[in-house]
Backbone bond lengths (Angstrom), bond angles and torsions (degrees), N, CA, C in turn:
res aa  C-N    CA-C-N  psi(-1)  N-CA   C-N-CA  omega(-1)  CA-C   N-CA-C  phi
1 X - - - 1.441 - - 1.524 108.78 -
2 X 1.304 109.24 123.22 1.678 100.32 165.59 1.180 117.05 -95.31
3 X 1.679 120.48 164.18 0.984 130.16 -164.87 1.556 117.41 -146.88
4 X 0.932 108.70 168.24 2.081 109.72 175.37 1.466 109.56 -136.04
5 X 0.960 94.76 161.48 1.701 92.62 -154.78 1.911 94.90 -136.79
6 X 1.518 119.08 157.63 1.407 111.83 -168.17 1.632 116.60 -176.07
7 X 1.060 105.11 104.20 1.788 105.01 -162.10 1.706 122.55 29.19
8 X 1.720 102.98 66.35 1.465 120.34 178.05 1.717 112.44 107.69
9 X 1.105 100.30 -47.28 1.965 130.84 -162.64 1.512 87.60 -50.32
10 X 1.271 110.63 158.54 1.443 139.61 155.84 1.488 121.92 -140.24
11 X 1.695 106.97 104.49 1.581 100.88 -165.04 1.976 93.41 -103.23
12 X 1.483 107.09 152.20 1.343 103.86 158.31 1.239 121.76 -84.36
13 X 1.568 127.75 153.88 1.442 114.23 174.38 1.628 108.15 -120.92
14 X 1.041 118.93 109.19 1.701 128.39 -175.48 1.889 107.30 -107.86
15 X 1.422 93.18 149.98 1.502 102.80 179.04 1.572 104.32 -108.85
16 X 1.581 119.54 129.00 1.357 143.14 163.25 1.840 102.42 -62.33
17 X 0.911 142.95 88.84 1.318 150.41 -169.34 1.848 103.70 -61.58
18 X 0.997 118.86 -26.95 1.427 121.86 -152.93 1.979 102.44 -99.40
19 X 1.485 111.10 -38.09 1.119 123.47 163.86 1.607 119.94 -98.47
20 X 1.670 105.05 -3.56 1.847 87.79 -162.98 1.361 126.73 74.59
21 X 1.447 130.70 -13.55 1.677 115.94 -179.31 1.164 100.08 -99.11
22 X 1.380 91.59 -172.00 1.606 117.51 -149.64 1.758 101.13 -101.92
23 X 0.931 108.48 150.55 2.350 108.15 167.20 1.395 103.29 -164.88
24 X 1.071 115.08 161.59 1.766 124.35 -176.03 1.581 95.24 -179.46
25 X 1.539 96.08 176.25 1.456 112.73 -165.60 1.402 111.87 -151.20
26 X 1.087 111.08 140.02 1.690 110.73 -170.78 1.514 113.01 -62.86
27 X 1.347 134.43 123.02 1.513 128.18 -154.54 1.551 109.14 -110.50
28 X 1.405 114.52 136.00 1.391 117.76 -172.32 1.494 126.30 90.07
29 X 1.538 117.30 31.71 1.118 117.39 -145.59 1.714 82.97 -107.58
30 X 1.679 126.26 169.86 0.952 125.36 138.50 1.938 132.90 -27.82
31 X 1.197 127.18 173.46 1.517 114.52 179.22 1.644 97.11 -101.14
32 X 1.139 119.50 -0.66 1.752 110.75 -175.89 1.681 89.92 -99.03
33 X 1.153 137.31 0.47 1.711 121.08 -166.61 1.310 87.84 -143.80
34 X 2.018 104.00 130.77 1.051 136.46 -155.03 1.603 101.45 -130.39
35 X 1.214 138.80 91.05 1.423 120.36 166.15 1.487 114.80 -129.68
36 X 1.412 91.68 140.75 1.894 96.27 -166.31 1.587 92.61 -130.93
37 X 1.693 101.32 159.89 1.617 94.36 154.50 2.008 94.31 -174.79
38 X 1.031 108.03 169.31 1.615 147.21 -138.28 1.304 127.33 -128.96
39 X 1.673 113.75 120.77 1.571 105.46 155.28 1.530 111.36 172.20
40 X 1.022 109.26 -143.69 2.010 103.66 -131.32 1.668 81.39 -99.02
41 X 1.404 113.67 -25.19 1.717 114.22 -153.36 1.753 104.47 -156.43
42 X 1.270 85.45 160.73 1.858 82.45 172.26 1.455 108.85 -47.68
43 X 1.434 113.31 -77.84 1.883 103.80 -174.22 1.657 131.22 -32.03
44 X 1.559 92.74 -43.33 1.447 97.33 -179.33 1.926 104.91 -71.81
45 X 1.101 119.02 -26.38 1.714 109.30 -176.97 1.666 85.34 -87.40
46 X 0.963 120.69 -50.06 1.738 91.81 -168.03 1.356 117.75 -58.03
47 X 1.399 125.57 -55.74 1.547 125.27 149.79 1.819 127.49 -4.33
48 X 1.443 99.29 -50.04 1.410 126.16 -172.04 1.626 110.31 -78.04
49 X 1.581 106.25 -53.10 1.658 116.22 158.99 1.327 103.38 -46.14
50 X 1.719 125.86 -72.39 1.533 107.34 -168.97 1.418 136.02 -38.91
51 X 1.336 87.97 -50.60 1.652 103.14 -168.94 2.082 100.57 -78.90
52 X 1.065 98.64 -23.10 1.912 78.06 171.23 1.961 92.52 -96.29
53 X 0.730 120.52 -50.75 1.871 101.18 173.99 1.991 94.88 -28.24
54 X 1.411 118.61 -75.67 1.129 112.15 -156.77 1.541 109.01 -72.19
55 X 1.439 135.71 -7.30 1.169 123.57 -173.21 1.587 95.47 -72.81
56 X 1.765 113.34 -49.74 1.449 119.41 -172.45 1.406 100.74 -54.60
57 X 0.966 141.64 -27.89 1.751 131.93 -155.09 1.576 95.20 -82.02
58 X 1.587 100.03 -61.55 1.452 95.67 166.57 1.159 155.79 -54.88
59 X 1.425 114.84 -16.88 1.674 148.57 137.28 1.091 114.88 -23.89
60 X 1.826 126.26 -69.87 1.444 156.78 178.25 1.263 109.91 -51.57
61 X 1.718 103.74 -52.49 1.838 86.01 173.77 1.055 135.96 -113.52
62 X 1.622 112.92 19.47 1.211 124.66 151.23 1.149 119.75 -55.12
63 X 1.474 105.44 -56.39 1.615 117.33 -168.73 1.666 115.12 -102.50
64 X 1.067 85.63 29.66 2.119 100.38 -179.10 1.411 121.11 43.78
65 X 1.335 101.04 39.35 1.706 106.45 178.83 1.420 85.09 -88.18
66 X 1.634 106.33 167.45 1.276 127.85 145.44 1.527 144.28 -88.63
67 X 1.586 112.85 108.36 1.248 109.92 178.59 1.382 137.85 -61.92
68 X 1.474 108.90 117.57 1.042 135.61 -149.34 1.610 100.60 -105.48
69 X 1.395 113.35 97.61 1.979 116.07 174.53 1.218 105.00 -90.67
70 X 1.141 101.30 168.99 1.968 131.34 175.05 1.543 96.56 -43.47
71 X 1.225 106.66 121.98 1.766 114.75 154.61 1.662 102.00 -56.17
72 X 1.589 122.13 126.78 0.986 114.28 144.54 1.768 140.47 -69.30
């Protein structure tokens, strides 16, 4: 399985066979935290990983959760 990786994060990168794009999910996470993200090509899913890695970070310390990274 390949993967991309991004200040701590570990996303999977899987192929949709029927359309061709790209989806993955941040790996190693707790079972209450869910983050995925999407797109047409490598750039556009890595793009898509960053910005939901950083939307969640920013989420956490807005609202004083704790950020929670990929189990190595």
């Amino acid at each position: 399985m390949e993967t991309l990786k991004y200040k701590g994060f570990i996303g999977s990168v899987e192929i949709e066979p029927e359309d061709m794009s790209l989806y993955g999910k941040v790996l190693g996470l707790d079972s209450k935290t869910l983050i995925m993200f999407e797109g047409r090509d490598v750039a556009e899913l890595t793009a898509d990983f960053r910005n939901a890695v950083d939307f969640y970070i920013a989420y956490c310390n807005e609202n004083g959760i704790p950020v929670r990274k990929s189990y190595s």
